[in-house]
C-alpha positions as CSV (number, residue, x, y, z in Angstrom):
1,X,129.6,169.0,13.3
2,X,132.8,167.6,12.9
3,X,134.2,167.3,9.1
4,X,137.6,165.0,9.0
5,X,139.3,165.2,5.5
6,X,140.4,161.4,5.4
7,X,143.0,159.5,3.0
8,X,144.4,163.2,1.5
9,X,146.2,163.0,-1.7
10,X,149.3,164.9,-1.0
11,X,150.0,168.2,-3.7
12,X,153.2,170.2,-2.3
13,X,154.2,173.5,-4.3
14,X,157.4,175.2,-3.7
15,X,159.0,178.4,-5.3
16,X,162.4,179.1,-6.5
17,X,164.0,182.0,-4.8
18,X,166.1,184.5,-7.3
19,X,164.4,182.1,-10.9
20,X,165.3,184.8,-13.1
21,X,169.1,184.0,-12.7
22,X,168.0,180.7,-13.9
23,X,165.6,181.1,-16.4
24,X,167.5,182.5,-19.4
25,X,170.2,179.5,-19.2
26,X,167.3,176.7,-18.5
27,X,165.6,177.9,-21.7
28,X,168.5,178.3,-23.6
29,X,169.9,174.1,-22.6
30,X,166.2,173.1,-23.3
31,X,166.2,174.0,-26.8
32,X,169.6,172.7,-27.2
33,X,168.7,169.2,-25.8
34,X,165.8,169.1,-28.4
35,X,168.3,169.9,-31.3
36,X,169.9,166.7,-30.0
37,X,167.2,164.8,-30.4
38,X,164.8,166.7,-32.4
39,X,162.1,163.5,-32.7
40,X,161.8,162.9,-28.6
41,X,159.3,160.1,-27.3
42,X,155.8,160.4,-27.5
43,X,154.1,159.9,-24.1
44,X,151.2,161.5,-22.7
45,X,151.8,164.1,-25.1
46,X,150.0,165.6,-27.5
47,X,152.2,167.5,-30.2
48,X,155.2,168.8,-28.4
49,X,158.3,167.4,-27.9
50,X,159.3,164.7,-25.1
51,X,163.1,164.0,-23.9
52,X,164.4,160.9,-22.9
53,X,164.5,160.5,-19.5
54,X,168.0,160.8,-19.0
55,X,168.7,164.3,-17.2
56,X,168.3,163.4,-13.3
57,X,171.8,161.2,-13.5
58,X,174.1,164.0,-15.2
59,X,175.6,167.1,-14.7
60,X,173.5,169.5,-16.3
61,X,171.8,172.8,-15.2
62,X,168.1,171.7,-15.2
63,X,169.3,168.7,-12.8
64,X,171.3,170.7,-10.2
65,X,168.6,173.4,-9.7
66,X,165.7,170.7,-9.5
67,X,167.1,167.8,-7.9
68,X,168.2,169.9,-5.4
69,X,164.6,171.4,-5.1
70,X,163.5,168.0,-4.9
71,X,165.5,167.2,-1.7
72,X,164.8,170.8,0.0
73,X,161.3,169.7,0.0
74,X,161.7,165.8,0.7
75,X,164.2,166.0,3.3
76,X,162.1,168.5,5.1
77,X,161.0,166.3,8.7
78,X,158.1,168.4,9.5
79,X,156.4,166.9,6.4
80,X,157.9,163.6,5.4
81,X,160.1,160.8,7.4
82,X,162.6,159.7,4.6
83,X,165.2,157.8,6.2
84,X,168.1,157.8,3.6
85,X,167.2,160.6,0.4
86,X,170.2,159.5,-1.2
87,X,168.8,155.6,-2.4
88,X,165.5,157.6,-4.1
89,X,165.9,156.6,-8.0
90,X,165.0,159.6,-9.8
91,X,163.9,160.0,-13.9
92,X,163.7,163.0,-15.4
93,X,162.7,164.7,-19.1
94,X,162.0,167.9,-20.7
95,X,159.0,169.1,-22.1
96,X,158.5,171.7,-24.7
97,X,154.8,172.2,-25.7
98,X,154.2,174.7,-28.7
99,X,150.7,176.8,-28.8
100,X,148.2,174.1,-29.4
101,X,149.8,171.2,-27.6
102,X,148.9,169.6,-24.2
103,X,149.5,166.5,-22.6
104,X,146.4,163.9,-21.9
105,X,145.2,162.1,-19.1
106,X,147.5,159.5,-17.9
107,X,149.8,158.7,-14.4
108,X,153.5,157.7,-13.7
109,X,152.9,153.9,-12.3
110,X,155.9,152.4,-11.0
111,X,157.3,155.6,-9.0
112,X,155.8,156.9,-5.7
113,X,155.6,160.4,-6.4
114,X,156.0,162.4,-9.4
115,X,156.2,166.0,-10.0
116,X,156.9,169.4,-12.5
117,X,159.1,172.4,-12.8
118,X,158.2,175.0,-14.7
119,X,160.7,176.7,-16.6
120,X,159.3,179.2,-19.3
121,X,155.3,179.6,-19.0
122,X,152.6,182.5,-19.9
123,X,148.9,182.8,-19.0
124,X,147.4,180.2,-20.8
125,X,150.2,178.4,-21.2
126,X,148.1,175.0,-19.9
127,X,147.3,174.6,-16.7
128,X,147.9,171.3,-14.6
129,X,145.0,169.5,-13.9
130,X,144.6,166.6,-11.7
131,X,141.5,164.5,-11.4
132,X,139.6,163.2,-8.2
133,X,140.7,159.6,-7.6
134,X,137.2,159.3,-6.3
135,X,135.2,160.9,-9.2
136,X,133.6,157.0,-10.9
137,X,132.9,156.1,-7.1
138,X,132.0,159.1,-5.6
139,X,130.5,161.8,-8.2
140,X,126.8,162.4,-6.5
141,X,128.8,163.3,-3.1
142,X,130.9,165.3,-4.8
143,X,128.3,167.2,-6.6
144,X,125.8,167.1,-3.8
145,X,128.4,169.2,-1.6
146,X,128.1,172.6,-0.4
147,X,130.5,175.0,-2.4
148,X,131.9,176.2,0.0
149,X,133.1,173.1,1.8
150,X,134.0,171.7,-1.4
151,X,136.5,174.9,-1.9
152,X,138.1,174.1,1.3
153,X,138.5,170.4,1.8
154,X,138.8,170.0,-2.5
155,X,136.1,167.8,-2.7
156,X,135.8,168.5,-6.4
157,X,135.9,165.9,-9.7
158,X,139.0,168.3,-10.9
159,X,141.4,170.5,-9.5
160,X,143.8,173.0,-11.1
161,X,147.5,174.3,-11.1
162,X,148.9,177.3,-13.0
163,X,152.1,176.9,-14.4
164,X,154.3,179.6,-12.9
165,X,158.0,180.2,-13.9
166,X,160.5,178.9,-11.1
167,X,157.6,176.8,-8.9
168,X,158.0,173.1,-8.8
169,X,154.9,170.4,-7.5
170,X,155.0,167.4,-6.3
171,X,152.4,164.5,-6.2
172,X,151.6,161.1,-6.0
173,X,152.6,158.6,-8.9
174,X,149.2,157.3,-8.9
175,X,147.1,161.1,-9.7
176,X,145.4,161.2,-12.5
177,X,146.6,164.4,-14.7
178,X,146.6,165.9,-17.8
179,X,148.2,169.1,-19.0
180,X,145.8,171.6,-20.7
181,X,146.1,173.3,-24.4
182,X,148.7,175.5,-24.5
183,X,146.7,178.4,-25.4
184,X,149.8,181.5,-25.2
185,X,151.8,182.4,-28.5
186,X,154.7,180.7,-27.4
187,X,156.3,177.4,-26.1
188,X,156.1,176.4,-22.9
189,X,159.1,174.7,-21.4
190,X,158.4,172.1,-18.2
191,X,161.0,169.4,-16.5
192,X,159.0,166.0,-15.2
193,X,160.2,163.5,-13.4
194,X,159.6,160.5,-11.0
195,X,161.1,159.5,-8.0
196,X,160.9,155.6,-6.6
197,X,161.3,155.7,-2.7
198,X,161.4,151.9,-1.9
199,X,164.6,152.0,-0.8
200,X,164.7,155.3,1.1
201,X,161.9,154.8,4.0
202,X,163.3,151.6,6.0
């Protein structure tokens, strides 16, 4: 028997090499961007704080070590056929969730594929959790599957991402997600963002 995992939503995860070079000045320009702006935007989030999205278009150290994570991954050709990287539109913002806050359910519409980098996290910091476009639809197939099949072609109604210091994911716009409670003794500090291809694949 033949099983063919059609219409994949597409989750890619990528590390950081060296992060703890990084890490100490990351945290240091994340809590100084929220004494800027101490009141944030309220989003998805609940409790926490929430940039603006303004820190993709200047020169800052949280743009130069993501954005250029960002085009390691996209401008790799065994995975993706991006004709000019340089017209992508990219939004990004800072996130700092103290113990107790999360971010709910919710996606990114008007982008084409959003995406996280961790930058200070602990074990049960708040796991990212994305939900099954096909769970409404779908749910008796989905529960009615073996385990073990299930495991291996994530036919599931959820599935889950630790947050790990120095890895960044990407995923489509359109994935539903949520960040859970951040159940640790201290913040947790993540950079978001979008990026809007249009202009990029033709």
């Amino acid at each position: 028997m033949n099983i063919l995992p059609v219409f994949p939503s597409l989750i890619i995860r990528e590390k950081i090499e060296d992060y703890d070079k990084y890490k100490d000045e990351l945290i240091l320009y994340s809590y100084q961007q929220q004494k800027i702006d101490p009141s944030g935007v309220n989003k998805s989030n609940e409790g926490g704080w929430h940039s603006q999205s303004r820190y993709a278009n200047s020169q800052n150290p949280i743009s130069s070590i993501v954005i250029n994570l960002i085009k390691s991954i996209l401008n790799n050709k065994n995975v993706f056929n991006i004709k000019n990287l340089s017209k992508a539109k990219i939004n990004m913002w800072i996130n700092i969730n103290k113990p107790g806050d999360y971010n709910s359910r919710h996606n990114h519409p008007g982008s084409d594929l959003s995406g996280v980098f961790w930058v200070k996290s602990l074990q049960k910091s708040g796991n990212l959790t994305f939900y099954s476009p096909n769970v409404m639809t779908q749910i008796q197939q989905i529960n009615s599957t073996k385990e073990e099949i299930g495991k291996k072609l994530f036919i599931t109604p959820t599935f889950q991402i630790e947050p790990l210091e120095g890895v960044i994911v990407l995923f489509p716009s359109d994935l539903s997600h949520a960040v859970q409670k951040n159940n640790s003794d201290e913040d947790r500090i993540s950079v978001s963002f979008n990026i809007d291809l249009r202009n990029c694949v033709t």
